[in-house]
C-alpha positions in Angstrom: 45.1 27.2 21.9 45.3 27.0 25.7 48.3 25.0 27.6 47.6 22.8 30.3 50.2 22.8 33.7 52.7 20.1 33.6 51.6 16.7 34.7 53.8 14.9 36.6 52.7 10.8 36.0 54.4 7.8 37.7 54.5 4.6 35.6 55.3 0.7 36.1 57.0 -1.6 34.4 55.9 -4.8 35.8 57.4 -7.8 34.7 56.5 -11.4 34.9 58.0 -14.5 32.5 59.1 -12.2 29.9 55.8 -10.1 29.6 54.6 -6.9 30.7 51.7 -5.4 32.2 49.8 -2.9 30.6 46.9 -0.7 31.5 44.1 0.4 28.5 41.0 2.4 28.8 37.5 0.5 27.7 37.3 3.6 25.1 40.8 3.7 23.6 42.4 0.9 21.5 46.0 1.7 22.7 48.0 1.0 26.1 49.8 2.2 28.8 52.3 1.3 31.9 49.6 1.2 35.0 50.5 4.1 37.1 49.0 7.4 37.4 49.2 11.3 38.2 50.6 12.4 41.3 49.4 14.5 43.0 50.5 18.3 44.4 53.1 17.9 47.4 52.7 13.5 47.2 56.5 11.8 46.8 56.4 10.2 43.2 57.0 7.0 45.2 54.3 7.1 47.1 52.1 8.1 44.1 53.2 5.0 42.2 52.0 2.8 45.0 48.6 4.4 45.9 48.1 4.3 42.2 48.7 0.6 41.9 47.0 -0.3 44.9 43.7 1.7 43.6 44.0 -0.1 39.9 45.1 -3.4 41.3 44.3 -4.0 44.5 47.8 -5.4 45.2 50.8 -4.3 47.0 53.6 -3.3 45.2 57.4 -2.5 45.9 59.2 -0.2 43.5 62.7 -2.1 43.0 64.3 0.6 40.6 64.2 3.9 38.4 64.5 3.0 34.9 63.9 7.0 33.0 62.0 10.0 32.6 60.4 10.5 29.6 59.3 13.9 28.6 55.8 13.9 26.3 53.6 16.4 24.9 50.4 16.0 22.7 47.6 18.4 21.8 44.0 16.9 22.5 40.8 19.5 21.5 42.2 22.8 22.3 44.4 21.9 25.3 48.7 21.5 24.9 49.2 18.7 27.1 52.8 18.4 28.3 53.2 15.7 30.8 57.0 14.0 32.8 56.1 10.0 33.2 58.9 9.1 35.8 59.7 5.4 35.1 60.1 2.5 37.3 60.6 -1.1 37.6 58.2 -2.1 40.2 57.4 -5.6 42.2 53.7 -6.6 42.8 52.5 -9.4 45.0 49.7 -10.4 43.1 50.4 -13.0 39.7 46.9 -12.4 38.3 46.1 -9.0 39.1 42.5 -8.2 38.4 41.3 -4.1 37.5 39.5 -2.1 40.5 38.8 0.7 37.7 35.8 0.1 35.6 37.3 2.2 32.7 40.6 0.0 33.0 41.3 -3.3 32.2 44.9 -5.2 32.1 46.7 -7.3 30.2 50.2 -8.6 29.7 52.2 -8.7 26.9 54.8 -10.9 25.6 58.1 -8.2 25.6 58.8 -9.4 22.2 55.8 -8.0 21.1 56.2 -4.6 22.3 57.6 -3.3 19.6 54.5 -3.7 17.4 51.9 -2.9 20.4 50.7 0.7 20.3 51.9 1.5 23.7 51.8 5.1 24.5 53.2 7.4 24.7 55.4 6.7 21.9 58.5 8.1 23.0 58.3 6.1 26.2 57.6 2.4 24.1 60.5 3.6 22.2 62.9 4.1 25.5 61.9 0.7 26.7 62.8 -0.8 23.5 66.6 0.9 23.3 67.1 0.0 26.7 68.4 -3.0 27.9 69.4 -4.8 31.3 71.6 -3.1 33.7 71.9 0.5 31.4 71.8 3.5 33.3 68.4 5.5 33.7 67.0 6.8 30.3 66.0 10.8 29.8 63.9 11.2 26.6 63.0 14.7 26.0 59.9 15.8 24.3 59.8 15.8 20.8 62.7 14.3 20.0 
């Protein structure tokens, strides 16, 4: 078995009247904060942005860091170990509308996350233990 380098992904949690925004591939049944990788030498920041800005098409502010969640998964033959930096990001548009063709997005009713398969699981599981106003979250891999 052959480990892959660290990936270092940005996520949003975009909010609007108690729902969420979540991001799923055409070929996968589960979902994901929008976001993406970023990229050797980019500010996670700025990674966050450009990501939403290719997915969405929409401008986006990042308003506050909510956690780090650590994840690792094993896919073929490849150890995937990946840090999803977490924030709580503004976007401009109400409706916004895929600029992916593999991606589509949705929103969710937040009390329905807990039975959505959201993933990674460890992350779905740090949004639903924390609350308003808590301090950032750190949730390790495999724990």
């Amino acid at each position: 078995m052959s480990a892959a380098t660290t990936e270092i992904i940005a996520r949003a949690i975009i909010r609007r009247n108690n729902q969420i925004l979540l991001a799923r591939q055409h070929t996968k049944a589960w979902s994901f904060l929008p976001g993406g990788h970023v990229e050797p030498g980019e500010r996670v920041e700025v990674a966050l942005v450009r990501e939403l800005v290719e997915e969405l098409d929409t401008e986006a502010k990042i308003t506050g860091f909510v956690g780090v969640v650590e994840y690792g998964y094993i896919e073929g033959d490849i150890t995937h170990h990946e840090l999803n930096l977490v924030f709580d990001v503004d976007i401009a548009d109400d409706e916004p509308v895929s600029q992916e063709d593999h991606l589509s997005f949705h929103w969710l009713p937040l009390n329905q996350l807990a039975e959505a398969d959201v993933r990674p699981g460890s992350l779905k599981k740090a949004l639903l233990a924390a609350g308003d106003n808590q301090p950032p979250f750190w949730h390790p891999w495999n724990s």
